[in-house]
C-alpha positions in Angstrom: 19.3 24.4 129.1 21.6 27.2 128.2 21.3 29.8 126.2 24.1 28.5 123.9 22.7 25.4 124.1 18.8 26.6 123.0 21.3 29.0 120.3 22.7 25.5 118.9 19.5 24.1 118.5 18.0 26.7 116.6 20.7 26.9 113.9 19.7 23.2 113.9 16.2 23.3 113.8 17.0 26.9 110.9 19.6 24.5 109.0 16.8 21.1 109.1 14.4 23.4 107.8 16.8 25.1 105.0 17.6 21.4 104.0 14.0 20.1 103.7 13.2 22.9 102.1 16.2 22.6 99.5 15.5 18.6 98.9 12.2 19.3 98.2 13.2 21.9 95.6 16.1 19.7 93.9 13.0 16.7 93.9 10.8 18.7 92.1 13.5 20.2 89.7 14.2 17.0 88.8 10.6 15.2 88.6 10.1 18.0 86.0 13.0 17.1 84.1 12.7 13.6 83.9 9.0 15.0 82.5 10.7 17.1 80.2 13.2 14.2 79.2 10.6 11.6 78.3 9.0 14.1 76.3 11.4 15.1 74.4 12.8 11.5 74.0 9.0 10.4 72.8 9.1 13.3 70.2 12.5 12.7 68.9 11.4 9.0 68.3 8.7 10.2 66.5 10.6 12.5 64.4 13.0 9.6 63.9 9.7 7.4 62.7 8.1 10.1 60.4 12.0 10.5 58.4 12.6 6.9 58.1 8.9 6.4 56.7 9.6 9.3 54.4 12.7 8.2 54.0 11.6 4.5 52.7 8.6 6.2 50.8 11.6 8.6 48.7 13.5 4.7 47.9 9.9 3.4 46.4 9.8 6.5 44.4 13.2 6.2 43.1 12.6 2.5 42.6 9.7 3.0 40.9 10.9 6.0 38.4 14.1 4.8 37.7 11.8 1.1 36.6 9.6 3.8 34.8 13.1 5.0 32.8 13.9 1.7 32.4 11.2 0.8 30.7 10.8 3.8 28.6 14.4 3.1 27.6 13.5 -0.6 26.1 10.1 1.0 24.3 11.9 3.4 22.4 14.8 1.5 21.3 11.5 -1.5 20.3 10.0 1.7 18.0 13.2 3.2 16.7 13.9 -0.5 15.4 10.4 -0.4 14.2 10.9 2.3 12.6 14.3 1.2 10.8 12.3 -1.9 9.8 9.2 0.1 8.4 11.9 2.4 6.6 13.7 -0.2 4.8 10.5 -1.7 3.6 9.2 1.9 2.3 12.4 1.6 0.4 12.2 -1.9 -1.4 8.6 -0.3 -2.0 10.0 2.3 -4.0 12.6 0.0 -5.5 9.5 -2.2 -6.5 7.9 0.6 -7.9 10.4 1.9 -10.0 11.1 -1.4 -11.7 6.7 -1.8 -12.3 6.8 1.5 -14.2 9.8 0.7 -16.0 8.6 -2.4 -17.5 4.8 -0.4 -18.0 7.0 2.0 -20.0 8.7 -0.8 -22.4 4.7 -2.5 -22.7 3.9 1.4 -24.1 6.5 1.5 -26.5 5.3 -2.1 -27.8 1.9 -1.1 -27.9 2.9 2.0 -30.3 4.9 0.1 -32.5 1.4 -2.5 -32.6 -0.3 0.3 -33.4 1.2 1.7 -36.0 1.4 -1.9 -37.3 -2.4 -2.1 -37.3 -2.9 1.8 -38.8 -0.8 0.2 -41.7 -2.6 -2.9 -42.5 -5.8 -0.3 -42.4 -4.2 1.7 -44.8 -3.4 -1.2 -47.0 -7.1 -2.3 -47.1 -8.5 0.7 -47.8 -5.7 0.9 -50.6 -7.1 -2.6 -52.2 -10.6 -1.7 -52.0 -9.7 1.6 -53.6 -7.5 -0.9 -56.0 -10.9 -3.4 -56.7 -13.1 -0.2 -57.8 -10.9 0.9 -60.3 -10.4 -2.6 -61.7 -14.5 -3.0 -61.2 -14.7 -0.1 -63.4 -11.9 -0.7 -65.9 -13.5 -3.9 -66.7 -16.9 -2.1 -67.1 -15.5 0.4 -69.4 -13.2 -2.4 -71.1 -16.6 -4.8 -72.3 -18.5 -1.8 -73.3 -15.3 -1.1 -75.5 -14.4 -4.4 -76.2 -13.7 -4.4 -80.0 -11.9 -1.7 -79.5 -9.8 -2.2 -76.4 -9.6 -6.3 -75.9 -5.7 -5.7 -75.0 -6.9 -3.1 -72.6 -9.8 -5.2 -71.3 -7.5 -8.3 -69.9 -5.2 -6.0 -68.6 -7.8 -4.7 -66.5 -9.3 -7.8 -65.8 -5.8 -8.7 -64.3 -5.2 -6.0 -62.4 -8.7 -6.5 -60.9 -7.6 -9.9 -59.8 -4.4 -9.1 -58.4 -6.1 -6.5 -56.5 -9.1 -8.7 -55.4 -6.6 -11.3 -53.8 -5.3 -8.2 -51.7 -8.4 -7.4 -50.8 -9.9 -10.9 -49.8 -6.5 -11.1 -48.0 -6.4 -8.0 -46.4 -10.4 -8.6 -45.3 -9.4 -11.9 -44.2 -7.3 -10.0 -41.3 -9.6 -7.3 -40.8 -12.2 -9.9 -39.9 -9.9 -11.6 -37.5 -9.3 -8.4 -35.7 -12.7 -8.0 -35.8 -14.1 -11.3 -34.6 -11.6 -10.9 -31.7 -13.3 -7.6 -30.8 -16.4 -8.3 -31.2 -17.0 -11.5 -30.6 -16.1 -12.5 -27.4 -18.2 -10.1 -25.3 -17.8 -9.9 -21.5 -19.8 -11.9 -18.6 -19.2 -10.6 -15.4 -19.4 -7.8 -13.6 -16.6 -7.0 -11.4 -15.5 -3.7 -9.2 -12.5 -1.9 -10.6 -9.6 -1.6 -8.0 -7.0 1.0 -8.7 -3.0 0.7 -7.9 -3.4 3.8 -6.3 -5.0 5.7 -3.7 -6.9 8.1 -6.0 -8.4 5.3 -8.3 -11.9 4.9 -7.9 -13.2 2.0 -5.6 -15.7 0.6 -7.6 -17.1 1.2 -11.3 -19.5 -0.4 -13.4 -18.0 -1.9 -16.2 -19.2 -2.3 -20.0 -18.7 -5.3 -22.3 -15.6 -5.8 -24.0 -13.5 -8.2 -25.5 -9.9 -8.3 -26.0 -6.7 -10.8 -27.2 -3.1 -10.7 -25.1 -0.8 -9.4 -27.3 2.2 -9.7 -24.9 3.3 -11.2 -21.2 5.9 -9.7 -18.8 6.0 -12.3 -16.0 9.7 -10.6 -14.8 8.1 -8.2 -12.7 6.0 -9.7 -10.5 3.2 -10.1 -10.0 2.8 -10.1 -13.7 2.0 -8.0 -16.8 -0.2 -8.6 -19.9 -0.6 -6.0 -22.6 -4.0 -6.3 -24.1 -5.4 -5.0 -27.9 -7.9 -2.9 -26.7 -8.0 0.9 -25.4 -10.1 4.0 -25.1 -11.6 3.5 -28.3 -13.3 0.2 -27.3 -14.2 2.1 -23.9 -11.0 0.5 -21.9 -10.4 2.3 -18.8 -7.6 2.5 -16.0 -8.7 -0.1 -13.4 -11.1 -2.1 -15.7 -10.4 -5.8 -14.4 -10.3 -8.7 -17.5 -11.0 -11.9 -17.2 -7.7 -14.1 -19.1 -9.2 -17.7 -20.8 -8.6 -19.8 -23.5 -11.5 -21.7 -25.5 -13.0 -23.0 -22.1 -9.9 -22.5 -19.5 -10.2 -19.9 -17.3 -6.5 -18.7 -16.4 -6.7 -15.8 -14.4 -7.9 -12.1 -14.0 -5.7 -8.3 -14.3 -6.5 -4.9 -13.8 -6.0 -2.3 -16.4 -3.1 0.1 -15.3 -2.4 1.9 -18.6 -4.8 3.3 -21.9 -4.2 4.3 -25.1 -6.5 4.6 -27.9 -6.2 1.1 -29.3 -4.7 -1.0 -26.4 -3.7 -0.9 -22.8 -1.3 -2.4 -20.1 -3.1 -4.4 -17.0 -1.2 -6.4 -13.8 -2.1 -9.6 -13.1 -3.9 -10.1 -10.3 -4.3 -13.8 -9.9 -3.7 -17.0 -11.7 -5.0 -20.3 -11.8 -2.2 -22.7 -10.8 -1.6 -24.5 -14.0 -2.5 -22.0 -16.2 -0.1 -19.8 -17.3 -1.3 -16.6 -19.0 -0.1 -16.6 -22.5 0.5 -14.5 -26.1 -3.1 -15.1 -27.6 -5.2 -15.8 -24.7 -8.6 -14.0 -24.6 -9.4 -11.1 -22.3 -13.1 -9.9 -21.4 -14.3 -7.8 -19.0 -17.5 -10.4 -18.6 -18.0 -13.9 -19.1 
């Protein structure tokens, strides 16, 4: 061979070599960035995975809190209507309340005017007894001076008369009073339970008897005004017992005292038996 010839295939042999050697360099370059490729593809999937699962967990939560809002929503507007409800009845509860201690005021005023009535038929008896003395002893002195006072003596003995029908008269009605105080004495023993908050839950309760005097059946549930008070040891909450000869009628508790009467509501009836002017009232039968 020539020397151009063994020249020629040198370069050949230099450039095969060169060539191999770049291939093999451009394969590996690109082994490692298909490597690198799949890689990174298989993290960016997984990125992709984690937002959309955070993604769809941030929805529930918004689904959830805006159902949570929604909800809250309808429960307040259920309690403010409660509310408005509860309000309106507080205020036909005052209304109520109002109109009760009206008509307890007008049973008061009755019950003075009674009163006075009854101080003045005292006075009156006391007045004829007083009267029936003198006459006693006018007649006394008008026998002992007889023969000298006869004109005297049936004057007296008129006066003594006049004054003795008063008196049986008077008596008459002080008896009745009294009878109706004293004879029908209570038969039960009941617990006492006040209007209010403050009165006393329970009480032990003496004997005593009473008459109606008066009915207010426009406020319900009912008032009776009775003719006993402090002085016959009536107080606030006592609970009577209404009846007539052998009808029960009904029961009320005492809400106002004065000396000689008092002013109870009625806490329950008999159907059919209407409390009336009259009835008897005890606080045991």
């Amino acid at each position: 061979m020539s020397a151009i010839g063994r020249v020629f295939l040198v370069l050949n042999l230099i450039l095969a070599a060169t060539f191999l050697g770049w291939a093999s360099t451009a394969l590996a370059s690109r082994a490692d960035l298909s490597t690198k490729l799949s890689t990174e593809k298989e993290a960016h999937l997984a990125t992709k995975k984690r937002l959309e699962d955070e993604n769809s967990t941030l929805r529930t939560e918004l689904n959830l809190e805006k159902d949570a809002k929604e909800t809250a929503r309808s429960e307040s507007a259920v309690r403010l209507e409660e509310l408005r409800t509860k309000d309106a009845e507080l205020t036909q509860e005052k209304s109520a309340n109002t109109d009760l201690r009206s008509n307890l005021s007008k049973l008061t005023a009755s019950m003075s005017d009674y009163n006075a009535t009854n101080s003045r038929l005292e006075k009156e008896k006391s007045d004829a007894l007083q009267s029936a003395a003198a006459a006693a002893a006018a007649k006394d002195d008008a026998i002992r001076e007889r023969e000298a006072a006869l004109a005297a003596q049936v004057q007296a003995e008129t006066e003594r008369d006049k004054a003795q029908g008063l008196v049986a008269t008077l008596e008459k009605q002080s008896h009745t009073l009294k009878k109706d105080n004293e004879h029908l004495q209570t038969k039960i023993e009941t617990l006492v339970q006040g209007l209010d908050p403050d009165v006393a839950s329970a009480v032990a309760v003496k004997d005593i008897d009473g008459r109606v005097l008066q009915v207010d059946m426009n406020t319900k549930p009912g008032l009776v005004a009775l003719n006993v008070g402090t002085t016959q040891g009536v107080t606030r909450g006592m609970v009577f017992e209404i009846f007539s000869g052998s009808t029960y009628k009904g029961r009320a508790r005492v809400e106002t005292v004065d000396a000689n009467y008092s002013s109870a509501l009625i806490l329950g009836t008999v159907s059919g038996n209407q409390i009336a002017q009259g009835d008897n009232a005890t606080t045991k039968l």
